[in-house]
Residue, then its C-alpha position, 0 to 999 in steps of 0.5 A: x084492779x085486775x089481773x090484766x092491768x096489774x101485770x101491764x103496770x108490772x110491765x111499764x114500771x120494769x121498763x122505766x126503770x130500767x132507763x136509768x143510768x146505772x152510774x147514778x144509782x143508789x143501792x135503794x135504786x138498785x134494790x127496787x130495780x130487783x124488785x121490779x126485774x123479779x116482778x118482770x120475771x113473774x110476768x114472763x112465767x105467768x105468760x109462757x105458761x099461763x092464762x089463754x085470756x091474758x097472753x094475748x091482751x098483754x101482747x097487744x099493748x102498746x108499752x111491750x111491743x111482741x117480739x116474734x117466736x117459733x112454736x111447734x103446729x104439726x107433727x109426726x113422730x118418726x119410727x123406724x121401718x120394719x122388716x118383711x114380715x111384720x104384723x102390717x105393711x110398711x105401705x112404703x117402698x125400700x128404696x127412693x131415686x129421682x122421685x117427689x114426695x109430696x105430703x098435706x099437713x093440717x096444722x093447729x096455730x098459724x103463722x106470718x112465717x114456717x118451716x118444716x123439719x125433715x128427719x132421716x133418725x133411722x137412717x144409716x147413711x145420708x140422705x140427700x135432698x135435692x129441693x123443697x118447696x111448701x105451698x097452700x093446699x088445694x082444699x077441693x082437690x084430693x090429688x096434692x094440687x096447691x092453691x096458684x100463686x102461693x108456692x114458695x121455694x125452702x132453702x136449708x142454710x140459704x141453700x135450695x139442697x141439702x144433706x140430712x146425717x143418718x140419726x139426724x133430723x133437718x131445720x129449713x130456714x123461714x119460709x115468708x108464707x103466711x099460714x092460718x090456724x087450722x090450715x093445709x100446706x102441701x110439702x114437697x120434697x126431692x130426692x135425687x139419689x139412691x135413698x133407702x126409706x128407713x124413717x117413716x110414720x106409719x099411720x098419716x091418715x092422710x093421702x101423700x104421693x110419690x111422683x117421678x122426677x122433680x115435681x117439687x113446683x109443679x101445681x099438679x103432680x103428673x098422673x104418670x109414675x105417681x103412687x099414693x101412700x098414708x104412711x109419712x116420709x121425710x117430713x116430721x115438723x112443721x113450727x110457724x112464727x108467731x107475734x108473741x110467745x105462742x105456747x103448744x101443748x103436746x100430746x103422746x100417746x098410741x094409736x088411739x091418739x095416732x087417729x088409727x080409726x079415724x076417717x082418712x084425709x078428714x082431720x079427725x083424730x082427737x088431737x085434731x078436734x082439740x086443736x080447734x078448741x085451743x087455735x082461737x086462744x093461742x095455743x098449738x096442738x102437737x100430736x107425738x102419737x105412734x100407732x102401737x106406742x107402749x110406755x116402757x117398751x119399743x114396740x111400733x116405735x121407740x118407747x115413750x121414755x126413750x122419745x120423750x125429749x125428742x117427740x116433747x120436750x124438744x118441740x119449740x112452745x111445748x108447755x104441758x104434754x097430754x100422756x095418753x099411754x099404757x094399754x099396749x103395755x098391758x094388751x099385747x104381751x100374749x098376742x101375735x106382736x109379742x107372744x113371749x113378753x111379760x106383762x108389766x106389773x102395777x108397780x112397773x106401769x107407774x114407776x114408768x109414768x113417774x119418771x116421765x112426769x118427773x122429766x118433764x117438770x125438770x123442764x118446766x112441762x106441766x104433765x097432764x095423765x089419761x085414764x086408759x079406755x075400754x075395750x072389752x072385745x078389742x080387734x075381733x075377726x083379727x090375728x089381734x082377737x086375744x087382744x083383749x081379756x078379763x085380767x088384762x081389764x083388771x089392771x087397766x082398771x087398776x092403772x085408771x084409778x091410780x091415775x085419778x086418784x094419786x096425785x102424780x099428775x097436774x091434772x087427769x083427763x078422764x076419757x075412760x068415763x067419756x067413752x065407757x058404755x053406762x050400762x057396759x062399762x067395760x066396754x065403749x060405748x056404740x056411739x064412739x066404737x069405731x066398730x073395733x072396740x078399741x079406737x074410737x070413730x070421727x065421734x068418739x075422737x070428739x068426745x075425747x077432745x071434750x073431756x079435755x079441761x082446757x083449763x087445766x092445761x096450761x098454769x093459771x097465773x095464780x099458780x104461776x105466782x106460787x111456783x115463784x114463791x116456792x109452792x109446788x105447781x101441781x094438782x089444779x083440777 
């Protein structure tokens, strides 16, 4: 019989059994209704982490009719906005009043219903929303058009304004829009009062607006007092509901995995292309990159320890996170962005990506670790050029093969052997360089999603069963 029948029967002889009368049953009854619930339990385990090809056969039967969940599509992890002076502009202005900001996101599992999620985590004092809309986006326009007709208003606690805490972020209520996989929605958000811009995220590699005044439905935002940025304001979140427990795997990383070098308002970062691997068997992508992200310092945001719980493992469905980090750590002490720091040793770098892991799988998190990428001449012609240097390349190569080869990760991806250049293997090879030798281009972004095992994302069922009878859940490669 097969894995997918077997678990249809589990299912059906829980549910009947379950119809009985309790006043009427034996302890032998009872007995069994232990076993059939541990059974059940099994079945939840294997389906909430388990095999693409089996959650959806299950969900569609007629005996277990799918009860409809929220999982995380899209993101963009909050940083806090630098000072004046900083090695890159902020490109966003100190200060909002009376103004629309409208963003485009792309996003990775679709959904008969959405919200979004604002944040002001940096904030230092309230921020005031006056309304909200979310609509389809005009995918032959660049201007932030919507598509006519599918503009609907978001309310917050059934009210269209709002208040978000300083250090706080903001669940909408459902918004009755349905939304397909790998789909644009527009986001417009009002803010009426005096609102300085303290949360943002830096690299959007899309095209957002600010326009004066309340615009939040009009089709087409007025040309007049309209201002472009690539940074993200406001906005962090977008979760869809979905017929059956969706799962989403999250990726965190830096700006490799933020897109810095991909091609702008073409969704074409790495995470992008994985998504639309993963979108047809059920599976959202969320990308918790952060341009100049470090594991175990802040640096263009908080470290990864300090935002795991909030960019990961808060995020609704996330089953397994990507950890796509660690060559800010070693590169930048020495450089412009901290000439005085001390590079982290071997013993440091892993003892950081341990207690990750270990957090994680406290939660249920499969943990799956990336060998770090060449880049041997990263950011010539930049105040970066020391960027790169030989004992730097060391202890990345050394990290790499702690990586593969220590077992502290379920699984390894290895996007140093997908980019490397064979006959160079320091540095990336020209076809995936973006032309800095430290990001990959829309190619080498589709390479790295290639390298992905999409099995070896997400638990099988065979391991979910020896996780519920004490083996540890690890290793699948």
């Amino acid at each position: 019989m097969c894995l997918q029948a077997v678990y249809s029967n589990m299912v059906f002889e829980f549910i009947i059994q379950s119809l009985f009368d309790f006043e009427f049953t034996e302890m032998k009854r009872l007995a069994d209704l232990h076993r059939h619930a541990r059974a059940a339990a099994l079945l939840t385990l294997a389906l909430t982490a388990g095999a693409a090809s089996v959650a959806p056969a299950w969900a569609g039967s007629p005996s277990s009719p799918a009860s409809p969940s929220w999982v995380s599509t899209w993101q963009a992890s909050p940083q806090a906005v630098w000072a004046p002076g900083f090695l890159f502009p902020s490109n966003v202005p100190s200060e909002l009043r009376d103004r629309t900001v409208r963003q485009v996101a792309r996003i990775s599992l679709g959904g008969a219903r959405l919200r979004i999620v604002l944040s002001n985590a940096y904030g230092r004092q309230p921020v005031a929303i006056g309304g909200a809309t979310v609509a389809h986006s005009r995918q032959d326009r660049g201007d932030g058009a919507i598509v006519e007709g599918s503009l609907r208003a978001v309310t917050f606690g059934g009210r269209a304004a709002a208040t978000i805490p300083p250090g706080a972020s903001l669940l909408s209520d459902p918004v009755a829009l349905p939304v397909p996989a790998l789909s644009r929605v527009t986001v417009s958000v009002f803010l009426p009062e005096a609102t300085p811009v303290r949360t943002f995220h830096w690299d959007g590699r899309q095209t957002g607006w600010i326009a004066s005044g309340d615009q939040t439905r009009a089709p087409v935002l007025r040309t007049a007092g309209r201002s472009s940025t690539t940074a993200r304001l406001l906005l962090t979140g977008v979760q869809v509901e979905t017929g059956t427990a969706a799962r989403a795997v999250a990726v965190i990383g830096d700006s490799i995995t933020d897109g810095a070098a991909a091609s702008l308002d073409k969704d074409r970062r790495w995470p992008d292309f994985l998504a639309a691997r993963l979108a047809p068997q059920g599976v959202a992508v969320v990308n918790a990159g952060i341009s100049g992200a470090r594991l175990l310092s802040d640096g263009m945001g908080a470290n990864a320890l300090a935002r795991l719980e909030r960019d990961v493992l808060a995020q609704p469905g996330v089953r397994s996170v990507i950890v796509a980090l660690g060559i800010n750590d070693i590169a930048w002490p020495g450089t412009a962005f901290a000439p005085d720091a001390r590079r982290p040793t071997l013993a440091e770098l892993t003892a950081g990506y341990r207690q990750l892991v270990e957090r994680a799988r406290s939660r249920g998190v499969r943990v799956v670790g990336a060998t770090l990428p060449p880049f041997e001449g990263a950011l010539p012609g930049t105040p970066l050029d020391d960027y790169y240097g030989p004992e730097k390349d060391a202890l990345r190569r050394q990290l790499n093969d702690w990586i593969r080869h220590d077992g502290a990760f379920d699984a390894v991806i290895d996007f140093d052997a997908a980019l490397r250049d064979p006959a160079h293997p320091a540095r990336m090879d020209a076809r995936f360089d973006s032309g800095d030798h430290l990001h990959p281009g829309d190619e080498g972004n589709r390479a790295m999603a290639q390298a992905v095992d999409v099995g070896a994302l997400l638990p099988q069922p065979d391991a979910a069963r020896a996780a519920s009878a004490g083996a540890p859940v690890r290793g699948w490669r």
